[in-house]
SEDREN-312800 format. One record per residue (C-alpha): residue number from 1; x, y, z. Coordinates in steps of 0.02 Angstrom, whole numbers. Layout:
SEDREN-312800
  fike      c1      c2      c3
   NUM       X       Y       Z
...
//
This chain:
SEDREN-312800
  fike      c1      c2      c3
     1     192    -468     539
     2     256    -338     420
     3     195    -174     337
     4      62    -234     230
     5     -11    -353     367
     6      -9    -240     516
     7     -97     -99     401
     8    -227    -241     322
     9    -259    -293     510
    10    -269    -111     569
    11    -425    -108     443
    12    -504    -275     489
    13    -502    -199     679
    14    -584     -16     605
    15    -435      69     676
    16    -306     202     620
    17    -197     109     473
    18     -42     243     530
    19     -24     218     719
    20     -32      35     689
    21     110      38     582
    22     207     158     707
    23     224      23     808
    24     391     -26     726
    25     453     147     745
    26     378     199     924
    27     492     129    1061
    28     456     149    1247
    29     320     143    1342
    30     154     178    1245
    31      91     330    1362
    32     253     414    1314
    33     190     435    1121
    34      52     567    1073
    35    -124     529    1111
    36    -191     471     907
    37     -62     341     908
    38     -97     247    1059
    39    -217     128    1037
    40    -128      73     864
    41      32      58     956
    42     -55     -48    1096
    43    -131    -175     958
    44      41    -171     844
    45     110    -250    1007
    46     -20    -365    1049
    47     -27    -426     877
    48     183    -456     869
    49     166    -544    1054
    50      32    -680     970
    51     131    -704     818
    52     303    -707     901
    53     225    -838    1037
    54     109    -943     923
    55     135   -1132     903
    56     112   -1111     718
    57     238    -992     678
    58     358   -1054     823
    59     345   -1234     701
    60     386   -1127     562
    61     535   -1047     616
    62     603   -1181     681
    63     583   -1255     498
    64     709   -1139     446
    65     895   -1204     431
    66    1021   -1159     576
    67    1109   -1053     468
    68     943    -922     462
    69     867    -954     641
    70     934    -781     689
    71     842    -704     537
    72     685    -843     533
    73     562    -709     620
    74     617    -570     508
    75     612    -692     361
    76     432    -762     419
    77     351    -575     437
    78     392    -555     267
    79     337    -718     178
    80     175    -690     270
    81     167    -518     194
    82     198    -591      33
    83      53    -717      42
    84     -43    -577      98
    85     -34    -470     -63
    86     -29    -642    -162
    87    -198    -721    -118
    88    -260    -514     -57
    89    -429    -539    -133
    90    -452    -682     -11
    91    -440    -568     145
    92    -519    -394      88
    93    -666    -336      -9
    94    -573    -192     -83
    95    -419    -218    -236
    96    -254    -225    -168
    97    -201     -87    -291
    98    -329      29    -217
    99    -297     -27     -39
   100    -106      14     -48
   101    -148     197    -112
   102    -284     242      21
   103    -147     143     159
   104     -17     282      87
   105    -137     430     103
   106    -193     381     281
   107      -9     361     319
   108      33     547     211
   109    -116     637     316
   110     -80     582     495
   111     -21     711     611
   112     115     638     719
   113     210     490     622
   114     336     453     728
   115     497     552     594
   116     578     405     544
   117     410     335     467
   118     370     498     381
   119     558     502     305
   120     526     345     218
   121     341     371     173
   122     365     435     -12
   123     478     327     -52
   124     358     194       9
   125     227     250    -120
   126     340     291    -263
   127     432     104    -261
   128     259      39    -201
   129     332     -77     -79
   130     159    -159       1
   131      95    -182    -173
   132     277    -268    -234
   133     250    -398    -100
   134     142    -501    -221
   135     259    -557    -336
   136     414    -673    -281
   137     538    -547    -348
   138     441    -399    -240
   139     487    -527    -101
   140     654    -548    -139
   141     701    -381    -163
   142     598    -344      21
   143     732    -474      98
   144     889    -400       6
   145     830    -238      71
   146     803    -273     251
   147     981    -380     240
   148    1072    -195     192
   149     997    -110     353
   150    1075    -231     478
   151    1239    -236     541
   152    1259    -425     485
   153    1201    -436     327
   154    1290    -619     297
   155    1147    -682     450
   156    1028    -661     262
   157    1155    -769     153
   158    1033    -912      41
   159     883    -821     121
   160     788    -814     -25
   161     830    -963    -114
   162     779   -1051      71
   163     601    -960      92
   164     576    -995     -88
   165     585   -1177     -59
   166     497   -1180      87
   167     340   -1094       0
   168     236   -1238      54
   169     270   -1258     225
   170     238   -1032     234
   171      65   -1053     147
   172      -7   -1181     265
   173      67   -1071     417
   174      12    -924     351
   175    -163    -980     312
   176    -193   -1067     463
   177    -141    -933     578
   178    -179    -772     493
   179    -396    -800     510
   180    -345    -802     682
   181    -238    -652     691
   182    -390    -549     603
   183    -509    -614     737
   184    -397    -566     891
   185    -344    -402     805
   186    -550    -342     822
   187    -588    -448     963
   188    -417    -332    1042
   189    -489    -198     975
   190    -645    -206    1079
   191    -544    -220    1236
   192    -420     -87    1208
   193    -357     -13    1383
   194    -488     150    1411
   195    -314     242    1433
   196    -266     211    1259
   197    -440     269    1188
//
């Protein structure tokens, strides 16, 4: 899962929207980071263990040509992202316009974002990358930019043309699989380690 999912699922599970998305940032072991990011770190990881293990989006991935299988999980987070925003009002009660600006003030207000998180906050809200993810260019322009932050950029070459096509074959995955994601995210939630509460 990406941005707008792990923050979406942090507020299915009633938890804190900003130390779930630290989990991309917070390396290590999870006792090592401050106390009000815990638990969201500890779910982050439980939720990218399902979706990295499931038989759905295992399928999926393997759907993807040879040529991308190094880049089909990165690829995959963000399609699933995409469909997120797309069909939002499926998912949550609340407009996805108005969910992306509370998801930026929870993430402006918390106390110990891990730095390189808060560095790349505002920039977050001015481009309004979680709300860009519903149209395919938003998309697009998501892959391009992850491609420019790796060392191998090529790995991305036809990326978008290739998730484009396989729009289909994402939806089913995505709607299959992400009901159950939102029901293990609070059932977690409920059995977070007492260490981490």
């Amino acid at each position: 899962m990406n941005f707008l999912a792990h923050l979406h699922l942090a507020d299915n599970s009633r938890t804190s929207l900003a130390a779930n998305l630290a989990g991309d940032f917070c390396k290590g072991a999870i006792s090592n980071h401050p106390k009000s990011l815990q638990q969201g770190l500890w779910l982050h990881r439980q939720i990218d263990q399902l979706t990295d293990s499931h038989e759905l989006t295992m399928e999926l991935i393997q759907a993807f040509p040879k040529s991308l299988q190094r880049v089909a999980p990165i690829l995959m987070d963000l399609a699933f992202d995409h469909m997120l925003a797309k069909y939002w009002d499926e998912y949550h009660h609340q407009p996805l316009a108005d969910f992306c600006q509370y998801a930026y003030q929870q993430l402006q207000q918390h106390p110990d974002l891990p730095e390189q998180l808060r560095t790349i906050v505002p920039t977050m809200q001015q481009q309004n990358w979680l709300a860009a993810y519903e149209t395919r260019e938003g998309l697009n322009k998501a892959i391009n930019g992850v491609s420019k932050r790796l060392s191998k950029p090529e790995l991305f070459d036809g990326a978008t043309k290739t998730v484009e096509k396989m729009d289909i074959e994402i939806e089913i995955a995505f709607r299959t699989f992400y009901p159950q994601l939102m029901a293990y995210s609070r059932i977690w939630t409920r059995k977070t380690p007492a260490e981490y509460l």
